[in-house]
MOPAC internal coordinates of N, CA, C and O (Angstrom, degrees):
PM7 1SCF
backbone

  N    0.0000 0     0.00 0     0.00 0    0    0    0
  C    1.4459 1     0.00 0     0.00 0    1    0    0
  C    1.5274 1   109.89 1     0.00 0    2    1    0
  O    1.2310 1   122.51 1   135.26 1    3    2    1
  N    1.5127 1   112.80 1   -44.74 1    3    2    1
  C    1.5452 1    95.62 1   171.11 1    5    3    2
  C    1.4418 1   139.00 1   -79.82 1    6    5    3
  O    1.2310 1   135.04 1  -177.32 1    7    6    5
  N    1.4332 1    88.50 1     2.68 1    7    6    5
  C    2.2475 1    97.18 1   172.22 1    9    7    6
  C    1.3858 1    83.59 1   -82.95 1   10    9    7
  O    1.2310 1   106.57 1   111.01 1   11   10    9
  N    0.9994 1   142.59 1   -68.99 1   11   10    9
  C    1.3219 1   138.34 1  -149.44 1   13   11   10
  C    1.5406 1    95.40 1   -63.01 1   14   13   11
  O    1.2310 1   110.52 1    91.36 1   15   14   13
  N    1.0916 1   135.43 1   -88.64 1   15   14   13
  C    1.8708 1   122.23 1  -177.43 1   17   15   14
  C    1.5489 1   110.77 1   -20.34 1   18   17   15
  O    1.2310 1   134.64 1   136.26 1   19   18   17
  N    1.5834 1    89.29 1   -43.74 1   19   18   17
  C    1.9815 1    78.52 1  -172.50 1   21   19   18
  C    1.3174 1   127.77 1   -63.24 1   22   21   19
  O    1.2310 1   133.96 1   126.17 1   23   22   21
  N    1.9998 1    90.60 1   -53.83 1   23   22   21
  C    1.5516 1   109.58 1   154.29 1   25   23   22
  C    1.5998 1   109.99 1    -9.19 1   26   25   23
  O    1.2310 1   123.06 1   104.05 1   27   26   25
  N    1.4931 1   111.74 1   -75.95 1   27   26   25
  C    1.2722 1   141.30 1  -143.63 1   29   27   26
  C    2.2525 1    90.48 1   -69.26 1   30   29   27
  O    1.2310 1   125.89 1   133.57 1   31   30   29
  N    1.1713 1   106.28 1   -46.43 1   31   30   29
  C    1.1060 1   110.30 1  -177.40 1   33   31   30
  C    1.7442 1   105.44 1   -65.35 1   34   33   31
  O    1.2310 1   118.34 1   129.40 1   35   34   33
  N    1.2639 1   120.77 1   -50.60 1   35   34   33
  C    1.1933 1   113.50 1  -173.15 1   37   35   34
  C    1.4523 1   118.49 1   -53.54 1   38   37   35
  O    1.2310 1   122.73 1   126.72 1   39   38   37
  N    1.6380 1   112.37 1   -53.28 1   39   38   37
  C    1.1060 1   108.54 1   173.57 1   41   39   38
  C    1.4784 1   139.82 1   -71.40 1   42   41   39
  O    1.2310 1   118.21 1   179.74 1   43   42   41
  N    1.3304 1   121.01 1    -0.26 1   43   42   41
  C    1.3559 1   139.03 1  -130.04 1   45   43   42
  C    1.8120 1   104.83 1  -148.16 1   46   45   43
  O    1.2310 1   131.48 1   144.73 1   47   46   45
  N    1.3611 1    95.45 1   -35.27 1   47   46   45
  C    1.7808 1    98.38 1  -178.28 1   49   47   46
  C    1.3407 1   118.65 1    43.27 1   50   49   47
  O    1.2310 1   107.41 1  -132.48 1   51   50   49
  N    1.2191 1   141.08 1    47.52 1   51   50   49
  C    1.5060 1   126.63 1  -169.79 1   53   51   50
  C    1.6200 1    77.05 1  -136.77 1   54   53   51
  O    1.2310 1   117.89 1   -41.23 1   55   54   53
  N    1.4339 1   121.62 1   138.77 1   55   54   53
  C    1.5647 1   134.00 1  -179.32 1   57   55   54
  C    1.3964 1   107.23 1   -76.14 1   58   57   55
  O    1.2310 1   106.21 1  -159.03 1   59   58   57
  N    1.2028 1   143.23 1    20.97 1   59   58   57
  C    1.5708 1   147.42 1   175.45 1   61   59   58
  C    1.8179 1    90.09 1   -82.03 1   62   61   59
  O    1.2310 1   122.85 1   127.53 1   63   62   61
  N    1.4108 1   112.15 1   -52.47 1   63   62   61
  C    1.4952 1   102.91 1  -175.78 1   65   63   62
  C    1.3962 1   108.96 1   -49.86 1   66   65   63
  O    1.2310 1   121.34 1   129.17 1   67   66   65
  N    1.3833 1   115.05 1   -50.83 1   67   66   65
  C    1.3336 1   127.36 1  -144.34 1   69   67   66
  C    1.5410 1    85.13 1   -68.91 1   70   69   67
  O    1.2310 1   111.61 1   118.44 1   71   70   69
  N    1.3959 1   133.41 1   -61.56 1   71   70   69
  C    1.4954 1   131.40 1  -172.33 1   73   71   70
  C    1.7416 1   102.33 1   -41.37 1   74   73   71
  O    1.2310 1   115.22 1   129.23 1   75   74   73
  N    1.3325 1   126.68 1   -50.77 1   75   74   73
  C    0.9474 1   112.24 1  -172.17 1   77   75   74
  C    1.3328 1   138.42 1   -82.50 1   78   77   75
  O    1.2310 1   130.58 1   163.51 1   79   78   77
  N    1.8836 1    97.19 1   -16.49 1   79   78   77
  C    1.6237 1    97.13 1   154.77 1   81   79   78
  C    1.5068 1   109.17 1   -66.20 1   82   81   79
  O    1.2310 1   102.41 1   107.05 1   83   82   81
  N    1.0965 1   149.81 1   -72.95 1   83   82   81
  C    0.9528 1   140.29 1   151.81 1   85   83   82
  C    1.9722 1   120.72 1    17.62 1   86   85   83
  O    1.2310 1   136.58 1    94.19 1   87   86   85
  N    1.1411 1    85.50 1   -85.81 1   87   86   85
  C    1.7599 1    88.86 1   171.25 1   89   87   86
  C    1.8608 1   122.06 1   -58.23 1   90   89   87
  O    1.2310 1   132.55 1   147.02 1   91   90   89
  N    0.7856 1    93.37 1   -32.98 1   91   90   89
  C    1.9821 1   108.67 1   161.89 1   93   91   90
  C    1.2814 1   100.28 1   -49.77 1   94   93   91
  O    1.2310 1   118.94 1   120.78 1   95   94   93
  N    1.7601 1   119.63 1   -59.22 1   95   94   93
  C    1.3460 1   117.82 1  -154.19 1   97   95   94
  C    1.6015 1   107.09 1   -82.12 1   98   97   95
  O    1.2310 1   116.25 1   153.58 1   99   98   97
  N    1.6682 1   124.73 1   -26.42 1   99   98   97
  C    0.6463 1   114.36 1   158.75 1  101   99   98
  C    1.4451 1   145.55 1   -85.58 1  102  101   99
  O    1.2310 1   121.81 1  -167.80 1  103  102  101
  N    0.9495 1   114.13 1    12.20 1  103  102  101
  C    1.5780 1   150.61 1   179.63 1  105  103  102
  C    2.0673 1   112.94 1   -94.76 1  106  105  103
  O    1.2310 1   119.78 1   132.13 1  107  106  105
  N    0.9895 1   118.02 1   -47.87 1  107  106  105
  C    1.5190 1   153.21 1   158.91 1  109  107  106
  C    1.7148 1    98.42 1   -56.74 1  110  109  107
  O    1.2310 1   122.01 1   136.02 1  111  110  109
  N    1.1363 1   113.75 1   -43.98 1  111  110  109
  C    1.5846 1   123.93 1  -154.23 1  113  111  110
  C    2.0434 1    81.59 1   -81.65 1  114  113  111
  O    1.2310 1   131.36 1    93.97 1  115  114  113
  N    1.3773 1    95.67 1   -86.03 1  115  114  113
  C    1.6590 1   113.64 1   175.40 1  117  115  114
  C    1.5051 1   109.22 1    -6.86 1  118  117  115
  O    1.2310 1   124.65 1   103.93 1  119  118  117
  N    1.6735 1   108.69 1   -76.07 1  119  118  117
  C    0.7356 1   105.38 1  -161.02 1  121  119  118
  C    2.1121 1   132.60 1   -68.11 1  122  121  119
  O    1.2310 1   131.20 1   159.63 1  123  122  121
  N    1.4600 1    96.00 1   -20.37 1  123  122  121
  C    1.3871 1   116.03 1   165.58 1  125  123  122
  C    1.3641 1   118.64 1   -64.12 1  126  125  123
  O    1.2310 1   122.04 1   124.47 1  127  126  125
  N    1.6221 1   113.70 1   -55.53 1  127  126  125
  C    2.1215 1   103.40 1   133.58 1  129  127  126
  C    1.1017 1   139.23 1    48.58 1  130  129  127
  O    1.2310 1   145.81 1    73.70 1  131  130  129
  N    2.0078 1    67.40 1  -106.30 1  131  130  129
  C    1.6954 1    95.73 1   175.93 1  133  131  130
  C    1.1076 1   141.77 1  -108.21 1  134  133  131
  O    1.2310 1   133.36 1  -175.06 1  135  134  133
  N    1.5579 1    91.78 1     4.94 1  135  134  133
  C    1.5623 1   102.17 1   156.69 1  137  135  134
  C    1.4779 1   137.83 1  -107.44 1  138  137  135
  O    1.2310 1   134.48 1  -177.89 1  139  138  137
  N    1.5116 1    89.60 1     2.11 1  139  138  137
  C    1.7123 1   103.47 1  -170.64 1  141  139  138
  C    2.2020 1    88.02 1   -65.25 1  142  141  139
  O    1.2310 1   117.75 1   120.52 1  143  142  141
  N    1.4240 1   121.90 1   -59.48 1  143  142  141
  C    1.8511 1    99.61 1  -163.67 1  145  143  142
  C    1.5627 1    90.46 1   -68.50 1  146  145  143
  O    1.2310 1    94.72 1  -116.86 1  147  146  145
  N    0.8849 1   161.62 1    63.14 1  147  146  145
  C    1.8857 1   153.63 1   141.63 1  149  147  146
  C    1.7074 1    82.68 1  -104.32 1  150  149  147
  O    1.2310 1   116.62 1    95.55 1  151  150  149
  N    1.1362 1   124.03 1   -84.45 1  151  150  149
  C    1.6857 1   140.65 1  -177.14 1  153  151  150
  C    1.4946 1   122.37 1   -31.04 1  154  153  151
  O    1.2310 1   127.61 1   138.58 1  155  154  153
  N    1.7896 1   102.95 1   -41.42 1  155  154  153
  C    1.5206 1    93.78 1  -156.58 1  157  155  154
  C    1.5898 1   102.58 1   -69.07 1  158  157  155
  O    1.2310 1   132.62 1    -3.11 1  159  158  157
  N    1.5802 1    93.23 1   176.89 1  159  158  157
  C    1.8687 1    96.21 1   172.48 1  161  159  158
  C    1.4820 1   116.83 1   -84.51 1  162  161  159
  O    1.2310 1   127.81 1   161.27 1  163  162  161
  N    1.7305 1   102.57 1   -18.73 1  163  162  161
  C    1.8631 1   106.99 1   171.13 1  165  163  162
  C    1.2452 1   109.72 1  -109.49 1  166  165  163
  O    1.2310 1   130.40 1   -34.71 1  167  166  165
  N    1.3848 1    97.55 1   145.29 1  167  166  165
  C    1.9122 1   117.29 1   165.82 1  169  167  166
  C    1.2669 1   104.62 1   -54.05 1  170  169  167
  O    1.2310 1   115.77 1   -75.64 1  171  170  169
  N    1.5712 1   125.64 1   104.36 1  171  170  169
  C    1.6158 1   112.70 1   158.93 1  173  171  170
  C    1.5908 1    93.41 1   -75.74 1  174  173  171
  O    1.2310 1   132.56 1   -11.39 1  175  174  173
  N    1.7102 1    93.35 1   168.61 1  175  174  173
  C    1.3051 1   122.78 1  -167.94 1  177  175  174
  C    1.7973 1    96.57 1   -87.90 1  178  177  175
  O    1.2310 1   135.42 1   -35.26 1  179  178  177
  N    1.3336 1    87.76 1   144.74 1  179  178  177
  C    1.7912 1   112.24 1  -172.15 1  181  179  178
  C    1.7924 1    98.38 1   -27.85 1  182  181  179
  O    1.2310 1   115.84 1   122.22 1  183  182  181
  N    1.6865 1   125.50 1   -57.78 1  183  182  181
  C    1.4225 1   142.66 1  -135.94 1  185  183  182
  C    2.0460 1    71.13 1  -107.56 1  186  185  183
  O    1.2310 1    93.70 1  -160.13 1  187  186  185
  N    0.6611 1   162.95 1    19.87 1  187  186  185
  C    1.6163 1   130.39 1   134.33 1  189  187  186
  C    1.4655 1   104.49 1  -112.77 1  190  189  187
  O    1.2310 1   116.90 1   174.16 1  191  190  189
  N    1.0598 1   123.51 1    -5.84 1  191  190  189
  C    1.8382 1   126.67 1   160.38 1  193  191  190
  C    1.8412 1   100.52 1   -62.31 1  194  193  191
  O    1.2310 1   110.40 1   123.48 1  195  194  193
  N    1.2105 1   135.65 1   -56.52 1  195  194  193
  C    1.0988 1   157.81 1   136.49 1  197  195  194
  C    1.7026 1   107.75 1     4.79 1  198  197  195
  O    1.2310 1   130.92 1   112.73 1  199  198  197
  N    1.3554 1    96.53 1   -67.27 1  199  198  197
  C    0.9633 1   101.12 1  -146.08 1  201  199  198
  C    2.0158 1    90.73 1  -103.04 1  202  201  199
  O    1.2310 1   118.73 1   146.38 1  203  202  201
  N    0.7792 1   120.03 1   -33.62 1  203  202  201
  C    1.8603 1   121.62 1   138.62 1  205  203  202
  C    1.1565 1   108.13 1    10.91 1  206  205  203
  O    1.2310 1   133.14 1    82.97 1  207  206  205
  N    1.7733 1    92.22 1   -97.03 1  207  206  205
  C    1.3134 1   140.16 1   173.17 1  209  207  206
  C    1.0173 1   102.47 1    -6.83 1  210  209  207
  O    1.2310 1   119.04 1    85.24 1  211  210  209
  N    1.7580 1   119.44 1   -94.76 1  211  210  209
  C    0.9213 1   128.15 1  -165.04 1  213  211  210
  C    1.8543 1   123.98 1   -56.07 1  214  213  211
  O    1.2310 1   124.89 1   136.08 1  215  214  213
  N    1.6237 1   108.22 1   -43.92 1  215  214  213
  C    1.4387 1   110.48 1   148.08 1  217  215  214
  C    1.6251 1   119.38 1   -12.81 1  218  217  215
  O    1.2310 1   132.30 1    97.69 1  219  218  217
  N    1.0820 1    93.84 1   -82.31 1  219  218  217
  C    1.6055 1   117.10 1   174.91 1  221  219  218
  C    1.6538 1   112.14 1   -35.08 1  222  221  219
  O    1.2310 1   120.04 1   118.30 1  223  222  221
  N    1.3259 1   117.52 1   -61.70 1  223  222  221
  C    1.3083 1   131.04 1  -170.87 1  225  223  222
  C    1.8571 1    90.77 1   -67.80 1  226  225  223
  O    1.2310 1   121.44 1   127.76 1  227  226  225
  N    0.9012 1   114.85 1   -52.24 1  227  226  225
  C    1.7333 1   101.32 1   177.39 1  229  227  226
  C    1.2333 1   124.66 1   -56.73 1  230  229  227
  O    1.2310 1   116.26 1   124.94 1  231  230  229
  N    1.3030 1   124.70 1   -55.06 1  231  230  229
  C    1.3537 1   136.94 1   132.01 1  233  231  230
  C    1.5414 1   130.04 1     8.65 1  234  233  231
  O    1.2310 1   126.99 1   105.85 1  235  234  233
  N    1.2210 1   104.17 1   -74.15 1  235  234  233
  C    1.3943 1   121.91 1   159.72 1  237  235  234
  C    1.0336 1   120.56 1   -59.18 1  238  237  235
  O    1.2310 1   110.93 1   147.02 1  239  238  237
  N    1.5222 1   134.66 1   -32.98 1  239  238  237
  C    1.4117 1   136.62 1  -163.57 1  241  239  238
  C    1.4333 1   103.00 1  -106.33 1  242  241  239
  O    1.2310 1   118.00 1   148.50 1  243  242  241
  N    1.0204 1   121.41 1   -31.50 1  243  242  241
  C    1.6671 1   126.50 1   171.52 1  245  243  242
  C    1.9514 1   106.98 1   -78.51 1  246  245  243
  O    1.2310 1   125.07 1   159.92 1  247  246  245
  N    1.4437 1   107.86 1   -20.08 1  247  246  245
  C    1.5032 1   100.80 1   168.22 1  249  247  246
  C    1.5120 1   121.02 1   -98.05 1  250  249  247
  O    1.2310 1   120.29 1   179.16 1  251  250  249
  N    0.8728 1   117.05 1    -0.84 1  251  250  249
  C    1.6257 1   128.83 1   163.64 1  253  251  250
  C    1.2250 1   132.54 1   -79.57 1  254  253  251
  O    1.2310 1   134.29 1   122.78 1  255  254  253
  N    1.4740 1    89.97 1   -57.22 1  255  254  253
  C    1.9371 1   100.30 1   160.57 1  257  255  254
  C    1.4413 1    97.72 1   -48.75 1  258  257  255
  O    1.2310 1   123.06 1   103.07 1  259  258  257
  N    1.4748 1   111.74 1   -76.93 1  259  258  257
  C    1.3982 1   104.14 1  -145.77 1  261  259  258
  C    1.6878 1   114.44 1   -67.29 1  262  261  259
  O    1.2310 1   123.81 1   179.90 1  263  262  261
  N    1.5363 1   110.31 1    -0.10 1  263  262  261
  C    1.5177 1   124.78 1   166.57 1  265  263  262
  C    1.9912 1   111.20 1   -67.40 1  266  265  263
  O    1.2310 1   125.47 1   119.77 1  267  266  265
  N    1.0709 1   107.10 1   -60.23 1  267  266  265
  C    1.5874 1   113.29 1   157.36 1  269  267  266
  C    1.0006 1   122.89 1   -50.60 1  270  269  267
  O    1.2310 1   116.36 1   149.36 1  271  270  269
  N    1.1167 1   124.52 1   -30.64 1  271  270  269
  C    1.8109 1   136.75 1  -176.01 1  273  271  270
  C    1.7870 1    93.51 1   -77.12 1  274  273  271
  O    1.2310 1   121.49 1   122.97 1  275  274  273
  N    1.3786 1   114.75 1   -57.03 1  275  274  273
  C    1.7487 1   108.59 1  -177.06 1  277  275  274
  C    1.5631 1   111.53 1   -65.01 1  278  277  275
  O    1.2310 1   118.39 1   138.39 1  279  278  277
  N    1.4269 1   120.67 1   -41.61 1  279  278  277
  C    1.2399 1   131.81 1  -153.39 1  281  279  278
  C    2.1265 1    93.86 1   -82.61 1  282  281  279
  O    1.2310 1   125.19 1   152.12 1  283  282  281
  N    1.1134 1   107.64 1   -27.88 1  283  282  281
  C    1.8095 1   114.61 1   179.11 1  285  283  282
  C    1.9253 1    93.94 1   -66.99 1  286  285  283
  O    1.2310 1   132.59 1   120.17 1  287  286  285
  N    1.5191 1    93.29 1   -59.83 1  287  286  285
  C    1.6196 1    87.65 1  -172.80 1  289  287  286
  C    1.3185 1   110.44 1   -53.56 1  290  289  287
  O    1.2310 1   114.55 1   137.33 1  291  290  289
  N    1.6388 1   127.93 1   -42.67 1  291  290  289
  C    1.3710 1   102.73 1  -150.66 1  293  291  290
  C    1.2424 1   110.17 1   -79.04 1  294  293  291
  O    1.2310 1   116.13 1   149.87 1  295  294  293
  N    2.1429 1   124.95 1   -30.13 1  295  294  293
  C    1.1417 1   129.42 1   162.22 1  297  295  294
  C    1.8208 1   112.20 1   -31.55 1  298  297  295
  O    1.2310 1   134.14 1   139.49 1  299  298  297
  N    1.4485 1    90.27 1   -40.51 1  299  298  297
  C    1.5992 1    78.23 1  -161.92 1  301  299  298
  C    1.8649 1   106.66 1   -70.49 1  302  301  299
  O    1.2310 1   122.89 1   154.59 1  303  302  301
  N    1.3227 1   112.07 1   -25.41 1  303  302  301
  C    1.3910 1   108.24 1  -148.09 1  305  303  302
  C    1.5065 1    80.45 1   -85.16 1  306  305  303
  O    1.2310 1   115.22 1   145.62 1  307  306  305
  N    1.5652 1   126.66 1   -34.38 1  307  306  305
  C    1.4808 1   119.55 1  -173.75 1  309  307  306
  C    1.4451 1   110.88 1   -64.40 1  310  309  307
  O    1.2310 1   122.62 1   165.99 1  311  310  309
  N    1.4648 1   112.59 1   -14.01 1  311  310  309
  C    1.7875 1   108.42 1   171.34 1  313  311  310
  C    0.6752 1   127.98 1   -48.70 1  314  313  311
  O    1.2310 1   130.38 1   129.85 1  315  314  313
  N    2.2470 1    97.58 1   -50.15 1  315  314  313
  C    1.6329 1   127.84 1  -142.31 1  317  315  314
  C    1.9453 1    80.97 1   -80.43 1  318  317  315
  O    1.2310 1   113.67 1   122.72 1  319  318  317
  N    1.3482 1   129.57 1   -57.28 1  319  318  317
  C    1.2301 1   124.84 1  -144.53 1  321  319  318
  C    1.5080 1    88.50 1   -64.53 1  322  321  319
  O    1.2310 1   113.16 1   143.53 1  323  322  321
  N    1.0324 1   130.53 1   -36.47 1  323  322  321
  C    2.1278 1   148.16 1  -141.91 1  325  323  322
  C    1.8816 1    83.12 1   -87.80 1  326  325  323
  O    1.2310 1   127.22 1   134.29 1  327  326  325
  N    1.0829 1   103.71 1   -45.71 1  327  326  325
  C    1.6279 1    93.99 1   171.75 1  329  327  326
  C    1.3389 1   145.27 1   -90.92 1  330  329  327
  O    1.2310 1   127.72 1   172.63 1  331  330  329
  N    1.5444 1   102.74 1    -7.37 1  331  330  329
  C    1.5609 1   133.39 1   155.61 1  333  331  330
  C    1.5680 1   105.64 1   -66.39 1  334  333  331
  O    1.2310 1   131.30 1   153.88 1  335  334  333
  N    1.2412 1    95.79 1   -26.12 1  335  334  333
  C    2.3727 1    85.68 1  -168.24 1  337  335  334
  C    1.1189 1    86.04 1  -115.75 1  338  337  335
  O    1.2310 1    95.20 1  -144.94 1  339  338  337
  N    1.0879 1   160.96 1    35.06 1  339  338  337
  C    1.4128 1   160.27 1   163.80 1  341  339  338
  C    1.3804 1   136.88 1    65.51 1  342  341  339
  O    1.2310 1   130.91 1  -175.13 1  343  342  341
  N    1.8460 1    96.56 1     4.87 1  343  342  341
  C    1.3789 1    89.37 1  -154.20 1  345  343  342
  C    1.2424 1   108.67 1   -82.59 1  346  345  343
  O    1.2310 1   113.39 1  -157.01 1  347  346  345
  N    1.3474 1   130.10 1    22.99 1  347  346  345
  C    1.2413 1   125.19 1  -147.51 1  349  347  346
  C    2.3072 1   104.39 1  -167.69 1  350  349  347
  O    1.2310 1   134.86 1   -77.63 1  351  350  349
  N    0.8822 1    88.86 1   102.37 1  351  350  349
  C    1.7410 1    98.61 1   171.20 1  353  351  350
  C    1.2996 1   121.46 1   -54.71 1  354  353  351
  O    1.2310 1   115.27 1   -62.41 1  355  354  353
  N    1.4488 1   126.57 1   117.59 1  355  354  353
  C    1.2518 1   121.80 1   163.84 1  357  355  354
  C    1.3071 1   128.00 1   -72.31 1  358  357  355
  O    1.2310 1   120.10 1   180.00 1  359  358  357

């Protein structure tokens, strides 16, 4: 998914990709998080599981927004072009 956004950015230049690599990475980020104490080979201590957690939960919530935030722009910009070529009524 992120060659393809990037892909999409390289060829394409309009910052809707860029938000959503972005949100990938933080999404990717989150979820490693919260799974790194299930995985690791040591017991972290109760208060950085805690504190993980919450990592994680920001993580997630800062990659969602800013996932809606890319996915609003690009709808919109695919309007603007969809209504420049006509194929499409405003």
């Amino acid at each position: 998914m992120l060659a393809l956004q990037a892909d999409a950015y390289r060829r394409y230049r309009h910052a809707s990709f860029v938000r959503l690599v972005v949100a990938s990475v933080l999404l990717i980020s989150s979820t490693v998080i919260w799974c790194l104490p299930m995985v690791s080979s040591f017991t972290l201590p109760e208060s950085a599981q805690v504190i993980a957690s919450w990592i994680g939960l920001a993580l997630s919530v800062a990659g969602m927004a800013v996932a809606i935030w890319g996915t609003a722009t690009l709808f919109r910009r695919y309007g603007e072009l969809s209504a420049a070529n006509g194929t499409v009524e405003r």
